[in-house]
N, C-alpha and C positions, 0 to 999 in steps of 0.2 A: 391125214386122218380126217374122215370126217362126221359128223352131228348132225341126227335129221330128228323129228319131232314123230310123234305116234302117241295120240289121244290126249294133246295136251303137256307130255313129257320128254324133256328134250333122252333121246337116244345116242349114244357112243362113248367111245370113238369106237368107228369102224374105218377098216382100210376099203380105197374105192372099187376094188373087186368086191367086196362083202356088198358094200351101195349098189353095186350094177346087180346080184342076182338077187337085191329083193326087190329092184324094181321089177325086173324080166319077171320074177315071180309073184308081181303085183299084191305085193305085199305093201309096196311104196308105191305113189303116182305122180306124174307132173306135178300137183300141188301141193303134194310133200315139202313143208321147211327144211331147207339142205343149209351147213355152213360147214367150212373150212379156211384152214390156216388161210390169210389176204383176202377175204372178202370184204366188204365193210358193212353187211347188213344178212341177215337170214332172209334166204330167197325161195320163191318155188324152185324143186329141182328141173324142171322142163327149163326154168329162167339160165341157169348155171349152164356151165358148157360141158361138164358131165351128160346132163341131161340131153341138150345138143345133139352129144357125140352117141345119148341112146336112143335119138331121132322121137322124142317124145313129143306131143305137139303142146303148144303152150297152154296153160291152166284155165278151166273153162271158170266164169263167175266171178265173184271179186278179188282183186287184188290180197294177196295175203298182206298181215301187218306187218309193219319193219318191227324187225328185231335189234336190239341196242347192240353196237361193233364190242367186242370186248377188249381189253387191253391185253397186251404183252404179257403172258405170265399169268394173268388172276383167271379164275374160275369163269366158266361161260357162265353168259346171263341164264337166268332159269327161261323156261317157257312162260307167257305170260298167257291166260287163262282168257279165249275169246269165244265171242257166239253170243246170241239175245239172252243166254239164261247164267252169264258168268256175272263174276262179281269184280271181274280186274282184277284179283286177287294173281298174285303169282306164286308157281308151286317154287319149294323150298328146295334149294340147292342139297346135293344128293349126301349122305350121311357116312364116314365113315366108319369100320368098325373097328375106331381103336379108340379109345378111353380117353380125354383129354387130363381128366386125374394122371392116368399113370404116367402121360408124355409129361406133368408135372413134377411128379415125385421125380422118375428116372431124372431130370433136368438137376432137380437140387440134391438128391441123394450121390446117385454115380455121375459128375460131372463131368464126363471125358464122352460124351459123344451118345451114350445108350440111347438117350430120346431122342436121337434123330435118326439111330435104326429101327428103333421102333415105330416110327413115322412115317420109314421109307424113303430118308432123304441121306441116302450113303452117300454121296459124296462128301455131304457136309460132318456125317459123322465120321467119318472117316480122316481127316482136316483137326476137328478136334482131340481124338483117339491121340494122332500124331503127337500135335502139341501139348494137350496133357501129361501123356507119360513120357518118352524120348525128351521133349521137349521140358517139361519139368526138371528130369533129372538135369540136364545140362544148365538152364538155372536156376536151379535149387531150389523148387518151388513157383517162381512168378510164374513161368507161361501155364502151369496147373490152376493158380488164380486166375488167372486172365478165363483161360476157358470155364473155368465155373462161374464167373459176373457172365461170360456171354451166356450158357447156357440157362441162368438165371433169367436174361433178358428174354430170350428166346424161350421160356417157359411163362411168360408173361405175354407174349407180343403171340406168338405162332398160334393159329388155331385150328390150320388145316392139314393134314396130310400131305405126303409127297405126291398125288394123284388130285389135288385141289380138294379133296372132300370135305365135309366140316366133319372136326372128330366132335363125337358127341360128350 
C-alpha cells in the first residue's frame, strides 16, 4: 500500500497499480511525496524505484523535505505544511466517523467486545465476545469481569479507530 501527498495532504492508501495510473495520468509527478511499508523517509516518487520502474527522470529544483519514518502500527505522520507562505503548522491526522462517546458507553455499558466492533477492531472484539460469555459461564462470572476492567481500560487508553483515524 502506498501514501503520496497532493496539495499539502497526505493521500491513501492506494495499491501500486492505482500509483502507476495517476502518474501516467499526470495527476502525480516525480516530485510527488511517495511512502510505503520499509521506507525510512517520504521520498520523491522519481527517487523510489517505483518510479524508476515508470522511467521518470529525477525531480527538477530542490530536494523535497524528509518526512518523519513512522513506527510499526501508529498512524502516518501528517503532511507537514512547506513553501515561503506556511506556518510549519502540520495538517491534523485524518478524522474518523465514529463517536468516541459511544466507543465509551458501549466499552462500560455492553462489556463483552461491542466497542471494538464498533471501532472496527474484530478481531479483538471478537476475543472478548468469546471470553465474556462462553468463558463467564465456565467460571461463573470472573472471565465476564476480567473483560469489562479490560474494556474499561481500553475505553480510557483507545482513541483511534481500527484504520488509525482519530474518532472524534
Amino acid at each position: 500500500m502506498w501514501y503520496y501527498a497532493e496539495n499539502g495532504q497526505r493521500k491513501g492508501p492506494i495499491e501500486e497499480a492505482q500509483l502507476r495510473d495517476l502518474a501516467n495520468q499526470g495527476v502525480i509527478d516525480g516530485r510527488t511525496l511517495v511512502w510505503t511499508q520499509g521506507m525510512a523517509n517520504w521520498a520523491a516518487l522519481a527517487e523510489t524505484t517505483l518510479g524508476a520502474s515508470l522511467g521518470l527522470p529525477p525531480p527538477l529544483g530542490p530536494a523535497p523535505r524528509p518526512m518523519q519514518t513512522p513506527q510499526p502500527g501508529a498512524p502516518l505522520p501528517p503532511l507537514a505544511a512547506s513553501g515561503p507562505y506556511s506556518s510549519g503548522a502540520q495538517e491534523p491526522l485524518p478524522v474518523a466517523d465514529k463517536e468516541r462517546v459511544i466507543y465509551v458507553l458501549l466499552a462500560i455499558l455492553l462489556p463483552f467486545g461491542v466497542n471494538n466492533f464498533y471501532a472496527g477492531h474484530t478481531s479483538r472484539a471478537i476475543i472478548q465476545l468469546i471470553l465474556a460469555v462462553p468463558g463467564g459461564v465456565v467460571t461463573c462470572g470472573i472471565a465476564s469481569i476480567a473483560v469489562w476492567i479490560w474494556s474499561i481500560v481500553e475505553a480510557i487508553t483507545v482513541r483511534h479507530d481500527a484504520k488509525g483515524r482519530l474518532m472524534r
